[in-house]
Each structure stands twice: as structure tokens, then as C-alpha cells.
C-alpha positions as CSV (number, residue, x, y, z in Angstrom):
1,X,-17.3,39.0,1.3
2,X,-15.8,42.7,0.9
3,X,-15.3,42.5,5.1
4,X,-13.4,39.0,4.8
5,X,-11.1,40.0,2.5
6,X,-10.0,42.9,4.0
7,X,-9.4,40.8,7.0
8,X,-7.6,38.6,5.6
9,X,-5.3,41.4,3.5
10,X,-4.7,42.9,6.8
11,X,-3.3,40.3,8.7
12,X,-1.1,39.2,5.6
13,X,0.5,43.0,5.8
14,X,3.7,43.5,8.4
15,X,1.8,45.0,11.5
16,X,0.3,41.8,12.5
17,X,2.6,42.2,15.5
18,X,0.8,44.6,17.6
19,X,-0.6,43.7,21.4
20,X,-1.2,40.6,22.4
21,X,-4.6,39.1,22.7
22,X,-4.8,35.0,23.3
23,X,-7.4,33.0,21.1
24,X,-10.0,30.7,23.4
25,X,-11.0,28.3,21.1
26,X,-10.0,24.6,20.0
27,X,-11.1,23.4,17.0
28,X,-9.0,20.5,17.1
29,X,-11.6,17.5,16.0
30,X,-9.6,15.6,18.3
31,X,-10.3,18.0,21.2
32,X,-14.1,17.8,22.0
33,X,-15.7,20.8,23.7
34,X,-15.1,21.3,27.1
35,X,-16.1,23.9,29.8
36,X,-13.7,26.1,28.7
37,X,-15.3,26.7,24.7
38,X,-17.9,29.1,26.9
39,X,-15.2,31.1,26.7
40,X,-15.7,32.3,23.2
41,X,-19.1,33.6,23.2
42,X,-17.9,36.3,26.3
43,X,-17.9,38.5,22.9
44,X,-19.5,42.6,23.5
45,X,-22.2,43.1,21.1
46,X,-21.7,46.8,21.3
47,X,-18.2,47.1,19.7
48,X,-18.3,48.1,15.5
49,X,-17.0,45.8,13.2
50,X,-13.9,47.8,12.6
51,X,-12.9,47.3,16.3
52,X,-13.6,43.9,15.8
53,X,-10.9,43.8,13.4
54,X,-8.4,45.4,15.1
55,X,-8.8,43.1,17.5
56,X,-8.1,40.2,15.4
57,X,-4.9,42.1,13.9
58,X,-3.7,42.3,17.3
59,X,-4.0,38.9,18.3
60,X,-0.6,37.3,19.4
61,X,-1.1,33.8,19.5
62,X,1.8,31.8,21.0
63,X,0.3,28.3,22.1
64,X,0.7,26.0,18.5
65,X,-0.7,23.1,20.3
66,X,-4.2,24.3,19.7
67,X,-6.1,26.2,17.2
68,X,-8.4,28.6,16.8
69,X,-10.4,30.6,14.1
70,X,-9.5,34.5,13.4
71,X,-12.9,35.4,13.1
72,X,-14.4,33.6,15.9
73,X,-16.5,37.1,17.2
74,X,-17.3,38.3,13.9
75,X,-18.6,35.4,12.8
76,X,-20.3,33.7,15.9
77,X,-24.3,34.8,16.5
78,X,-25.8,34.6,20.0
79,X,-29.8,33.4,19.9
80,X,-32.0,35.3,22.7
81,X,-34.4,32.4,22.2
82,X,-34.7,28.6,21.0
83,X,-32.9,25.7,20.8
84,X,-29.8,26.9,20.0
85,X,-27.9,29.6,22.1
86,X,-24.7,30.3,19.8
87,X,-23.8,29.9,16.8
88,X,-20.1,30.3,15.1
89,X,-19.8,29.9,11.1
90,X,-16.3,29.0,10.3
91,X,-14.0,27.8,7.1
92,X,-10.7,26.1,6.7
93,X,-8.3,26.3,4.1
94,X,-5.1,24.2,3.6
95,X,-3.2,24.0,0.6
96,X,0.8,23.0,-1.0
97,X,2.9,22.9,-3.6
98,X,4.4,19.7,-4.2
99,X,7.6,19.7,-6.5
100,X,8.9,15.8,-7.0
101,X,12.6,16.9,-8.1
102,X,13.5,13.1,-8.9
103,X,11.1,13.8,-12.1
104,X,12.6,16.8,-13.9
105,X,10.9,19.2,-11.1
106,X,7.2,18.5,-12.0
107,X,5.1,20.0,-9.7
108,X,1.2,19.5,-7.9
109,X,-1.1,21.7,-6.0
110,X,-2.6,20.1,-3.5
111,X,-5.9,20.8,-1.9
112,X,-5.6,18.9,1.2
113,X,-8.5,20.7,2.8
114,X,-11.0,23.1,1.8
115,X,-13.9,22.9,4.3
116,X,-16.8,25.2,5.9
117,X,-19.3,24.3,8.6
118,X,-20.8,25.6,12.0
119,X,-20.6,25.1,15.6
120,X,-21.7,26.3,18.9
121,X,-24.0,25.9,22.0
122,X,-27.4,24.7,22.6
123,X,-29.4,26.5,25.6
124,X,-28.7,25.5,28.9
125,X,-26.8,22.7,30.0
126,X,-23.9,21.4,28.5
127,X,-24.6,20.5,25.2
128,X,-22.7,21.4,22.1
129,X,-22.5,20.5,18.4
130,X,-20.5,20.7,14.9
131,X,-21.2,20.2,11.7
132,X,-18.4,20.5,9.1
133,X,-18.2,19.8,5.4
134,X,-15.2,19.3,3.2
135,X,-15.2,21.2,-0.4
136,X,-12.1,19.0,-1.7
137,X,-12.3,15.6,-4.1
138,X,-10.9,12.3,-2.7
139,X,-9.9,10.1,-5.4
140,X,-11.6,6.7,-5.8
141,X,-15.0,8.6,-3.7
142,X,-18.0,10.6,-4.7
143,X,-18.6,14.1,-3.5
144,X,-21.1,13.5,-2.0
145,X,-19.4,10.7,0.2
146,X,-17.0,13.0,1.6
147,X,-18.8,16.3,2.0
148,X,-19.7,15.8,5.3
149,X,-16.8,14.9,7.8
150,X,-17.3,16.5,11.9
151,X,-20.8,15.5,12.5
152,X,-21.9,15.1,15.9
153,X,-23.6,16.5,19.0
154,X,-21.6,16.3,22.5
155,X,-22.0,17.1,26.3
156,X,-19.7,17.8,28.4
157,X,-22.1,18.1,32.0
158,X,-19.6,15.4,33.9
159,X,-16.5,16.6,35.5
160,X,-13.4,16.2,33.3
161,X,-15.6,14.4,30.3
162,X,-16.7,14.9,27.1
163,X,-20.0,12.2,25.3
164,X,-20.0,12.6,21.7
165,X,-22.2,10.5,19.6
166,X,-21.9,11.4,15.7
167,X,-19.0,11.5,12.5
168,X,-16.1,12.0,14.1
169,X,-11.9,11.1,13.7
170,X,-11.2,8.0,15.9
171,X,-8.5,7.5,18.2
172,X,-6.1,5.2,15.6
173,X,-2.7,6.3,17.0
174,X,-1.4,9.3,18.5
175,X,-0.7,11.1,15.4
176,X,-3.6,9.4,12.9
177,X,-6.1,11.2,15.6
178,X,-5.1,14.2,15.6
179,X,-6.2,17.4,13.3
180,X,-4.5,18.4,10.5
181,X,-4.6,21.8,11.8
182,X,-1.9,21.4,15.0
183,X,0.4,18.2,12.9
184,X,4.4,19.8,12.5
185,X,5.0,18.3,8.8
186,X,2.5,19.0,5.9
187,X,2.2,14.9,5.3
188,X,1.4,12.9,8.1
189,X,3.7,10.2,8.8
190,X,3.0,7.3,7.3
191,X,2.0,5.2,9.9
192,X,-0.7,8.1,10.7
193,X,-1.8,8.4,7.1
194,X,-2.3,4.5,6.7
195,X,-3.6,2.9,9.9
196,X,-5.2,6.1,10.9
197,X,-6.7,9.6,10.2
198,X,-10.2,8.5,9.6
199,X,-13.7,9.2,10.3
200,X,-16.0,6.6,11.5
201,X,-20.0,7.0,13.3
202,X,-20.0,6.4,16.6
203,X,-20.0,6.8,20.6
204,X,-17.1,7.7,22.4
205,X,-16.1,9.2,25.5
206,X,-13.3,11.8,26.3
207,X,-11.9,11.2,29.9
208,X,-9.1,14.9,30.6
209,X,-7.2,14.4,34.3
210,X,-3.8,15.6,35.6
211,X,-2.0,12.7,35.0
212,X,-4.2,10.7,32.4
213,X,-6.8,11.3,29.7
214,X,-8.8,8.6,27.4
215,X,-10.7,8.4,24.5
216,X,-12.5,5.2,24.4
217,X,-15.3,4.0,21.6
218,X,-17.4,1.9,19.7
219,X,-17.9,2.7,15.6
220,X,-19.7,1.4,12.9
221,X,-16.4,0.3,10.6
222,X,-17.5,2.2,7.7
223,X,-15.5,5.1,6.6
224,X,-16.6,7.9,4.0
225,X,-20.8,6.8,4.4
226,X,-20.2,3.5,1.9
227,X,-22.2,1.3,4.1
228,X,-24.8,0.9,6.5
229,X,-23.2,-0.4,9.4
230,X,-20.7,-3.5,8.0
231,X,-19.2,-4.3,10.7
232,X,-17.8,-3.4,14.4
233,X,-15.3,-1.0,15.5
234,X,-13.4,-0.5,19.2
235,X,-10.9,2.8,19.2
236,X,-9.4,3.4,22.5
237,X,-6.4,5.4,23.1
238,X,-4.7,6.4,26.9
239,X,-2.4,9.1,27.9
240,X,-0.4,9.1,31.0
241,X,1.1,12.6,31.9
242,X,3.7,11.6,34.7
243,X,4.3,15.7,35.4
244,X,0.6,16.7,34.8
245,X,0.8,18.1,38.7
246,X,4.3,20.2,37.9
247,X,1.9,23.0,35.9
248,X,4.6,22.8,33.1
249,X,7.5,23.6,35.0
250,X,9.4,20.7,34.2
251,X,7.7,20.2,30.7
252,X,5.4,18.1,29.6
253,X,6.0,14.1,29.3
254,X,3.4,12.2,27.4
255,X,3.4,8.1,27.3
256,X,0.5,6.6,25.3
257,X,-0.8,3.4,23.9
258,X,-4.1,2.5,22.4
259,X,-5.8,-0.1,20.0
260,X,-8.3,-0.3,17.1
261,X,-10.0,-3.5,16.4
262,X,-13.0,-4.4,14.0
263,X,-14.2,-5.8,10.7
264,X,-14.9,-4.8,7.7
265,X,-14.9,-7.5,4.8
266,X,-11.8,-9.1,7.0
267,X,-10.9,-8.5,10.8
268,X,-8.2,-6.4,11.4
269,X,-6.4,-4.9,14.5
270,X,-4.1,-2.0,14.8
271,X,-2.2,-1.2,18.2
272,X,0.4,1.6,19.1
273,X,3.3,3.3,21.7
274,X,3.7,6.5,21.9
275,X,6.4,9.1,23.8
276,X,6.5,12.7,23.7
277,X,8.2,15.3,25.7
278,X,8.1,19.2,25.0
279,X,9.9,22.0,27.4
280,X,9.9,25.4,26.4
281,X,10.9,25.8,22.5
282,X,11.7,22.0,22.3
283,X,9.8,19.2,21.3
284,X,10.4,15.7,20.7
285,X,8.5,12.6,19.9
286,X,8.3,8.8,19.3
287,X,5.6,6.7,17.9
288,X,5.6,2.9,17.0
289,X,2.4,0.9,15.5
290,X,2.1,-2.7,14.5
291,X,-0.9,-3.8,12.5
292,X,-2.8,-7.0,11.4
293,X,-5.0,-6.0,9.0
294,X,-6.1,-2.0,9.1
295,X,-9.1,-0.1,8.1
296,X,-7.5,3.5,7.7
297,X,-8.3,6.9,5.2
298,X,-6.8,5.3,2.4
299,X,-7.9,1.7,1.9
300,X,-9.1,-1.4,4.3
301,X,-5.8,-3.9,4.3
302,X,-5.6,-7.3,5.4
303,X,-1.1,-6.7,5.3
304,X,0.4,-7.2,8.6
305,X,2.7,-4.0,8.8
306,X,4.3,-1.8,11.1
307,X,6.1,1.2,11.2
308,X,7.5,4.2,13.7
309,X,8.5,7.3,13.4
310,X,10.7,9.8,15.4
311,X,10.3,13.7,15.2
312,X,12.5,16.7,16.8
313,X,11.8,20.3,16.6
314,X,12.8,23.8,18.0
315,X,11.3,27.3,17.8
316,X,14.4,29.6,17.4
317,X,11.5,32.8,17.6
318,X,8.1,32.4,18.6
319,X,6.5,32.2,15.1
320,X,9.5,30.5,13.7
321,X,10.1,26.5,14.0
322,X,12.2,24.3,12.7
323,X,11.8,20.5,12.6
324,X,13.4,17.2,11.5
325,X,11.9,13.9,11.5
326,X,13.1,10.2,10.5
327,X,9.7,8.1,9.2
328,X,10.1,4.1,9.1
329,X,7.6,1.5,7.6
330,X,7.4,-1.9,6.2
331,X,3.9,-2.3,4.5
332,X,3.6,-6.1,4.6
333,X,5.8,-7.5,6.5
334,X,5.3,-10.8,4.4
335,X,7.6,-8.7,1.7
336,X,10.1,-7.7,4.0
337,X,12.4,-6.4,1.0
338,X,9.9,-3.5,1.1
339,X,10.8,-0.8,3.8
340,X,10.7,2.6,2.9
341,X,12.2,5.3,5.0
342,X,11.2,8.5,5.0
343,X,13.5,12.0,6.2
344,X,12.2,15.4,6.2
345,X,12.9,18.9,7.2
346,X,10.7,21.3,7.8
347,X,10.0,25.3,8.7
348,X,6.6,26.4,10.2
349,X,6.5,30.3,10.3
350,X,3.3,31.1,12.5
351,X,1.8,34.3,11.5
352,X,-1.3,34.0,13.6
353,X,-0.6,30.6,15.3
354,X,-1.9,27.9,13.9
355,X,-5.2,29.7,12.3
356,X,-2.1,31.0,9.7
357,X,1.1,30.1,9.3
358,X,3.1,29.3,6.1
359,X,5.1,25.4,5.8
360,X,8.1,24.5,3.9
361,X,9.5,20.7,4.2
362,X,11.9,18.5,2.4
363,X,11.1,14.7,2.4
364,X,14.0,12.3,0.9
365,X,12.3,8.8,0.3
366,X,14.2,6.4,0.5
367,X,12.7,2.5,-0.6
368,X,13.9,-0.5,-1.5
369,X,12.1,-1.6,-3.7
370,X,10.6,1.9,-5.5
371,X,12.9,4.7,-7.0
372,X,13.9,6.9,-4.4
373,X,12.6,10.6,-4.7
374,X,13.2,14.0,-3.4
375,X,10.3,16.5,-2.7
376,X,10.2,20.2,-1.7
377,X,6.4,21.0,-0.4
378,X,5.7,24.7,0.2
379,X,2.2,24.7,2.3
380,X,-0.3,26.8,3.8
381,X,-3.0,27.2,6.3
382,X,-5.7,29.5,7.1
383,X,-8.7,29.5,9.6
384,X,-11.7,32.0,9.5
């Protein structure tokens, strides 16, 4: 413990920004291992612990697209024999402050995640696996219904594919798939954080071309291990990348679209648009859902609703980012007097990429119904 909190008081301190050393690893859990995560384990044995953690002061990490842990070649293990060829202990810690200023200022930490696990190799082959737990209560659930979240084994032997059979987040929307670790606000948008962002068991496959990439599966509908198997699930989600073949040069266009369908108690179907673009320092996006029933993190819903949401951002530095972001939804659209809007600022300041950074965001919301409210969330991040 002595050795991890030196680390972590080190790269805290001003001379994080030394030479410039790029991290290998994704641990997006909506990125599946690839060829590339070999990458990682290219660690020398023969270098001290102290160089070690020079190493990881001098990181520079400038792609926030992706994440990676600081103490992936401390904490990763190669295995001369067995099953198992490496292994890589890892933790993740994400926590805010959330002041509600419409209520005389009263504030709430927030432990959105809190969560420990391993991942790595098995010999030969293609083969890979994760298991990662969450330490961090979700109301209305017991803790041992939500300790274990990432569960699965995966191969990745075919050309430009990833099989992964296990607990893992399903591809509900563009945003709701994604990791909390690489998302620009500290709140999801609420699309994302009511059709989507969930964990179901299943089989999927991970299709990664120039131009498109897929993530197509079938799920038992059950979220947070409350059932054995009560019903059917279909995810898919597809990507075209019109300048996939330009290496970047003109950007990077994304146009997506994807739908979930199953039951669980009632049918329910969710589909989605979706339109990025990023160039250099700029990114923008669009995203637009429509649901008949939904089956997301937060409750199963027989509501039709839809929503969208529009977000802009711009890093003025490389660590520094500023965002903005309009949010849209109408949670039954039965009860159309009930839309509530949603318009938030933000700041990321990337210490160490994603892996640490520090967020600040304003949200104004703004509903017809409810009494409008102004927050001011002051977050963090941190991956060992």
C-alpha cells in the first residue's frame, strides 16, 4: 500500500509533465480486447520498481478517447506456466460533489464508482478475460447483486473481431454503451442513463473495419443477477466511418444507429441515430433515441419516450477541455406536458489522460412540470 500511495502523491505533484511516454491499453468495457492489448505485457522484468515509477510520472497521455490504467507494469504478472499467461490487477475510482443550489446549496458526495478486478491473457492463442467488481451501493439492490459487473472471457483469433460470452454493458445507444471512464460530462445524458448503460449475460460479437464496426448480441434481459433468464434480449449497434480510409486527416465522421429489443415482464424496444464528428481539438455530437417500453440501469418501463441530446466541445490546451451540451427528453410521451431540458457546462483538466483528470460541470434543469434546479458537480477520476 506504502508503494501505491507514493504513486499516486507523485503524480498529484507539478512535475507530472516530463517526457512523453503513450499508454497501450483500453479498458473501455465497451472496447473488447483486440490484438493490440499484447501490447501491454512487452513490460522488462529487469527494471526496479523506482524506475517503474518514473516511468509512470512521465507518461504524457494525449489520446482521451481511450483509457488506460497508470500502473499497468507494476501491477501486471507474467505466468511461465499454466493456464493463464498474464495477469494485470487493476482499481477504479470515480467520485463528485454535487451541490443542488435551488435548495439553499445542499450538497452530496457521490460515489459513482468504486471498483477493483483483474484482467489479462490466457496461453496461446487469442483468448482473454476480465473480471471486475464494483465496491459502491445501488439503491433499491443488494451488494451482492451488483458486486460483480465485467465478467466474461473473449477471443479475438478472427481478423477485425472480437467473441465475448459473459456480463458485459450492451450496445443500448451510442452513449448508454459506452464506459464511464472516456464520457465528457460527469452525468450521462439522460437518454444514456435511462434506456441504456446496463449490464446484461450474454453473446455478442465485435465486428472493427475502416469504414464500419458492429456490435451485435443476444442477452438474457436480466440486469443486476435478479433472475434466471426472464426473458430475451437483441442489442445491435452499427457505425459507419465515411473517412475511416483518410488516417484522420480530415477528422473523424461517425454515423450510427442500432436497436435493443426484448422482454422482461412487458416487451419493450429501444432504437437510436447517432452523428459525431471530431477534428483536431474539436468535437461535436448528436444523438436521438425513441423508446417503446425500455429495460435500462435504472428501472424496466413500459413509457413510450424519446429524447436527444447535442454536445460541443474544445481543448484550448492538451489537458484542458471545455464543453457545452443541450440534453432533451420527454419521459412518456402520453404526458406530453412533461419535457425536461437539460444545459450544462463543463471543464475536464486531464492530468494523466483519462486514468486522472479532475471535472467541473454546471447543469441548469429546466422541466415543466418539476421545479427547475441549478447544480454545480465537481468530479474526479482515477485508474490504477
Amino acid at each position: 500500500m506504502k508503494y501505491l500511495l507514493l504513486v499516486f502523491l507523485m503524480l498529484i505533484i507539478p512535475s507530472y509533465c516530463l517526457a512523453i511516454e503513450e499508454v497501450l491499453l483500453e479498458v473501455d468495457d465497451n472496447k473488447m480486447p483486440e490484438n493490440s492489448i499484447n501490447k501491454v505485457f512487452d513490460e522488462d522484468d529487469e527494471i526496479t520498481l523506482y524506475e517503474k515509477i518514473q516511468n509512470i510520472k512521465a507518461k504524457e497521455v494525449k489520446d482521451t478517447n481511450s483509457s488506460a490504467y497508470l500502473l499497468d507494469g507494476i501491477l501486471t504478472k507474467k505466468f511461465e506456466t499454466g493456464p493463464i499467461e498474464t495477469m494485470h490487477l487493476f482499481g477504479y475510482y470515480r467520485g463528485s460533489v454535487d451541490m443542488d443550489l435551488s435548495n439553499g446549496g445542499d450538497s452530496v458526495y457521490d460515489f459513482s464508482a468504486i471498483q477493483a478486478g483483474i484482467n489479462g491473457k490466457f496461453r496461446g492463442g487469442q483468448n482473454y478475460y476480465e473480471a471486475r467488481f464494483r465496491f459502491d451501493p445501488v439503491e433499491g439492490y443488494s451488494f451482492l447483486q451488483t458486486l460483480p459487473i465485467d465478467i466474461y472471457v473473449a477471443n479475438a483469433s478472427i481478423p477485425h473481431h472480437t467473441i465475448i460470452l459473459g456480463n458485459t454493458r450492451t450496445p443500448t445507444g451510442y452513449e448508454g454503451s459506452r464506459s464511464d471512464t472516456i464520457i465528457p460530462f460527469i452525468l450521462r445524458s439522460q437518454i444514456s442513463r435511462n434506456f441504456g448503460n446496463t449490464r446484461k449475460v450474454g453473446l455478442r460479437v465485435k465486428g472493427n473495419y475502416d469504414l464500419i464496426e458492429y456490435d451485435l448480441g443476444g442477452y438474457s434481459s436480466d440486469t443486476y443477477f435478479r433472475e434466471f433468464f426472464p426473458g430475451a434480449e437483441f442489442a445491435g449497434w452499427v457505425n459507419l466511418k465515411p473517412l475511416g480510409k483518410t488516417r484522420g486527416k480530415y477528422g473523424n465522421l461517425t454515423l450510427g444507429g442500432g436497436i435493443t429489443a426484448g422482454n422482461n415482464v412487458t416487451d419493450y424496444f429501444v432504437g437510436g441515430l447517432y452523428a459525431g464528428y471530431e477534428y483536431k481539438n474539436f468535437m461535436a455530437n448528436f444523438e436521438y433515441a425513441k423508446a417503446d417500453g425500455y429495460n435500462g440501469a435504472r428501472t424496466i418501463s413500459t413509457n413510450q419516450a424519446e429524447g436527444f441530446y447535442s454536445t460541443i466541445g474544445y481543448k484550448i490546451t492538451p489537458r484542458i477541455q471545455l464543453l457545452g451540451r443541450y440534453d432533451h427528453y420527454v419521459p412518456d410521451k402520453n404526458f406530453a406536458d412533461d419535457i425536461r431540458r437539460e444545459y450544462s457546462v463543463g471543464i475536464n483538466y486531464f492530468i494523466k489522460g483519462q486514468a486522472l483528470k479532475i471535472m467541473f460541470n454546471y447543469v441548469f434543469c429546466q422541466n415543466d412540470i418539476l421545479e427547475d434546479s441549478h447544480r454545480l458537480m465537481l468530479g474526479t477520476q482515477l485508474l490504477l
